[in-house]
N, C-alpha and C positions, 0 to 999 in steps of 0.2 A: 354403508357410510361410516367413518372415521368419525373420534368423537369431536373434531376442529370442523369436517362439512356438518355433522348434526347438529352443532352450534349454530352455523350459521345459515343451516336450513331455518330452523325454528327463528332465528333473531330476525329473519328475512320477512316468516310468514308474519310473525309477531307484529310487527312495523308495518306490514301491510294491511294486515285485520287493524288494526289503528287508526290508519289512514282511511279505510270507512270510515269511520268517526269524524274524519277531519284531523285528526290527530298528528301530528308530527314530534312522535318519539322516537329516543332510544331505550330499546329493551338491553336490559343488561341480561345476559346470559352465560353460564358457566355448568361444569359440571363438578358434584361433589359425590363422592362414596354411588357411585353409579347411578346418582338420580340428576336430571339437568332442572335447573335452578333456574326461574324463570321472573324476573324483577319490573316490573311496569311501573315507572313511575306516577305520583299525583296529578292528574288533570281535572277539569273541570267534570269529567263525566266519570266521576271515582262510582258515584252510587250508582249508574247503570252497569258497567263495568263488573263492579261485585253483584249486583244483587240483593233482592229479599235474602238472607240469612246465607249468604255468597254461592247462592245458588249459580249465579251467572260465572262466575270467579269460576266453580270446581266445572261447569260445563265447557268453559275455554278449554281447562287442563284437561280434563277427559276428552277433548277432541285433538287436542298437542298431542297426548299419549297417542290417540290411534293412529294421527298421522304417521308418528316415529315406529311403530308398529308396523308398517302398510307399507314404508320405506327401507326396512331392514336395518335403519340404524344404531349406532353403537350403544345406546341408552333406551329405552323405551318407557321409564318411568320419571316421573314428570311433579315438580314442584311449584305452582305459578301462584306467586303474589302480588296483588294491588295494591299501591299505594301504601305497602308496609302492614295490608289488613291482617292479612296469617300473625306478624311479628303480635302484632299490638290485641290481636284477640287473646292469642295464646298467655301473653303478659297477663291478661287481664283473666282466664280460665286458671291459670297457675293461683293467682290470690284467692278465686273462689275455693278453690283447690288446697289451698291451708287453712281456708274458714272451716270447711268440708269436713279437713284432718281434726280440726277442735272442739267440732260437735261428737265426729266419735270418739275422742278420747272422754269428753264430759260426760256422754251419754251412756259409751260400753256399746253401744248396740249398731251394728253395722249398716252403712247406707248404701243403697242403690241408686244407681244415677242412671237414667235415658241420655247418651251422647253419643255424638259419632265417634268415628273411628279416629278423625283425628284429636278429637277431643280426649279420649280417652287413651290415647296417648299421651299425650297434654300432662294429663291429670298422674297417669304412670310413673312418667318422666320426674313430675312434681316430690312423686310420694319417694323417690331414692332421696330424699333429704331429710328423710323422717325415718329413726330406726326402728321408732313402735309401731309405724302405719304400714299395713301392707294393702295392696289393691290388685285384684284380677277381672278379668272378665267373663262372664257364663252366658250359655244361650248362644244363636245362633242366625245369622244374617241380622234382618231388622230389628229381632227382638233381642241380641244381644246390649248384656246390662252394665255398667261398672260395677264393680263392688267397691268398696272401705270398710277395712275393718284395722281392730288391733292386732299385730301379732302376739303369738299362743307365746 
């Protein structure tokens, strides 16, 4: 598949898996820097849709990806947001994310965060705006940790 049929393979099923719901939407769909971009607007059924802690959300996208996988598609990695959830979490991890950066500069003493992956991306992403703050990550699968600390 082209990346114009992987579009509208995925905008197809999308709107369909919807219409279980009852639902009649349009998914916006696009592709960016080789990942397809997946936009579900606000409906009534935003909280089943996402999920306890968007569990439902990243289960949607993990079964998009495998489709796009399974079909030889031009893209196979998969960004799908609800009702602007990803947008307005992320908004809201980033301010944690400079609170974060102000304890360790008060402090000196570097902190460890439990977060996902894309969390801590989030938080990476955050910390390029800060010249003193650097952040990596250690460890491995689930036990991987953030760090924060000051730069030497």
């Amino acid at each position: 598949m082209d990346q114009q049929q992987t579009i509208d393979y995925i905008k197809k099923y999308v709107e369909d898996l919807m219409a279980f719901f009852d639902l009649n939407i349009t998914a916006e769909v696009s592709i960016e820097d080789d990942i397809l971009i997946v936009k579900i607007p606000s409906t009534q059924y935003n909280s089943l849709l996402i999920g306890r802690g968007a569990e439902t959300l990243r289960s949607i996208q993990h079964l998009l990806s495998a489709l796009l996988r399974n079909s030889n598609a031009a893209v196979e990695r998969v960004n799908l947001d609800i009702a602007d959830y990803k947008q307005q979490h992320a908004e809201k991890l980033a301010e944690k994310a400079r609170a974060w950066f102000q304890e360790v500069r008060d402090t000196g003493e570097p902190k460890r965060l439990d977060l996902n992956a894309a969390d801590r991306w989030t938080v990476h992403h955050t910390a390029h705006d800060f010249n003193d703050i650097e952040t990596h990550s250690e460890g491995e699968g689930r036990d991987r940790r953030l760090v924060i600390s000051l730069k030497d």
